[in-house]
C-alpha positions in Angstrom: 1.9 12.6 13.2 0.5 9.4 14.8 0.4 11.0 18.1 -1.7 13.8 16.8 -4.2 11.5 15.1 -4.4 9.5 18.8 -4.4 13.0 20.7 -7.4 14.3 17.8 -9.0 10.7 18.3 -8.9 10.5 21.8 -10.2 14.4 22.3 -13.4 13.3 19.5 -14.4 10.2 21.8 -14.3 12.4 24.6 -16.0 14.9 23.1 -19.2 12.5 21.9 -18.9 11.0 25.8 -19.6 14.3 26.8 -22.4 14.7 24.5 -24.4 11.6 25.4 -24.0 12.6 29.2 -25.5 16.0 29.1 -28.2 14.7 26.7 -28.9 12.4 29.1 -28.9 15.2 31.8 -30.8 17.4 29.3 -33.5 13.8 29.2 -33.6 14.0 33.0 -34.3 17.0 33.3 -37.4 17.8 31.0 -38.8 14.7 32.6 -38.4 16.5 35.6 -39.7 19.8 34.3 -42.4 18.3 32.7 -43.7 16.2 36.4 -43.6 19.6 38.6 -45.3 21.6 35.7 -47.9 19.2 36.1 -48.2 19.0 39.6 -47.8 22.6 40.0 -50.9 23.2 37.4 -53.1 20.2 39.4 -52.3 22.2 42.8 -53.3 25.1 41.0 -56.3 23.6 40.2 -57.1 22.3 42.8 -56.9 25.6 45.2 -58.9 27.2 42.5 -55.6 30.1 41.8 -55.4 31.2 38.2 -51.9 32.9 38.9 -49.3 34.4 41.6 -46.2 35.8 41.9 -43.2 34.2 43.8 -39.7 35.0 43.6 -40.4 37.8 41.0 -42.0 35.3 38.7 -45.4 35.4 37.5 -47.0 31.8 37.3 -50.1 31.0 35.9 -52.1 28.7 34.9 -52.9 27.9 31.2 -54.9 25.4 29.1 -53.7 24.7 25.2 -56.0 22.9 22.9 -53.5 20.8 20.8 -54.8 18.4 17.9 -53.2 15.5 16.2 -54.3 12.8 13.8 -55.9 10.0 15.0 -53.5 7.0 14.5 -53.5 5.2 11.4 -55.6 8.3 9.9 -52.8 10.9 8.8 -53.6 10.5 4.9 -57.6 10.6 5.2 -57.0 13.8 7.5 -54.9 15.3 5.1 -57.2 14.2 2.2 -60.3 15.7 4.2 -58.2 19.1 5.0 -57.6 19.3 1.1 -61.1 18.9 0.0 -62.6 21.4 2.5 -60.0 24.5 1.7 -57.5 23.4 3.7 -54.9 22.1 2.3 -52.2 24.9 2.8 -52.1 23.4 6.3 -50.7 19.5 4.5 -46.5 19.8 4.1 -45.5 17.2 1.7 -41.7 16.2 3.4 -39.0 13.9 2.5 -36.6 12.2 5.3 -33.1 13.9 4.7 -31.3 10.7 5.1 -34.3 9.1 3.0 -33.3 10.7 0.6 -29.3 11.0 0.5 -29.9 6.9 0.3 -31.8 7.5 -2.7 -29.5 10.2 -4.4 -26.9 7.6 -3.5 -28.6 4.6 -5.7 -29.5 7.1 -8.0 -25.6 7.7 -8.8 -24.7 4.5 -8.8 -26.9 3.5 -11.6 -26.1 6.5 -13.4 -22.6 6.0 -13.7 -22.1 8.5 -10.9 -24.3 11.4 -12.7 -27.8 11.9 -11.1 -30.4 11.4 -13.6 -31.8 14.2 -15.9 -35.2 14.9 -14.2 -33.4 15.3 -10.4 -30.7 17.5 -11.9 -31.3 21.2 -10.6 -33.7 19.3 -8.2 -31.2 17.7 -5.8 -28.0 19.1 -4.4 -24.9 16.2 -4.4 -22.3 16.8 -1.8 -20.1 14.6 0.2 -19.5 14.8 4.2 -16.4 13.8 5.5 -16.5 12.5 8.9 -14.8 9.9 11.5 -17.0 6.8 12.4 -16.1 5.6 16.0 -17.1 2.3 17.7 -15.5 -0.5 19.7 -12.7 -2.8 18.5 -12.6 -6.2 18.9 -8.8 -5.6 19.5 -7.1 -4.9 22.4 -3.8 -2.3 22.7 
């Protein structure tokens, strides 16, 4: 039994190592993408060519208008997007673990029952899982 819990611990840690290396590799390479894109779409610009075709591939040369709020101005945008007809563009949201922290000292002042206005509101479930981090001790 205990070599099965060290094989099944072992396999998880090198399971997560892998993980954080190809999300690093994943990191290094949309930085990547994201530099040639750009210089690809300045050289574009600059030799005035809207599109061409290399390798089978069609590439060519775009221009999105994005918006976003202005910082420190997210409520008086969504205020303002409200009052002129708006406001099915405003989501209200709540952080997931937000609010797993709250359901949590919701129950525990309840005597483990969620009070009477979340109930049918709020779905209670527990997630088993392993924590892993470095011990102090040495094997």
């Amino acid at each position: 039994m205990e070599h099965e819990l060290f094989a099944l611990a072992d396999r998880l840690q090198s399971l997560r190592d892998e993980k954080a290396d190809m999300e690093r590799v994943v990191d290094d390479l949309s930085a990547d993408i994201k530099a040639t894109e750009e210089k690809l779409a300045g050289a574009m610009i600059d030799s005035e060519t809207q599109n061409f075709t290399r390798a089978g591939r069609m590439f060519s040369l775009t221009v999105k208008v994005r918006g976003s709020a202005v910082a420190g101005q997210k409520d008086e945008l969504y205020d303002a997007l409200k009052q002129n007809g708006f406001g099915d563009l405003v989501y209200e949201t709540v952080n997931a673990n937000t609010l797993s922290s709250f359901v949590k000292e919701q129950l525990a002042g309840n005597e483990d029952r969620l009070p009477e206005w979340l109930d049918g509101l709020v779905k209670v479930f527990e997630q088993t899982g392993v924590s892993v981090r470095k011990s102090t001790k040495k094997n």
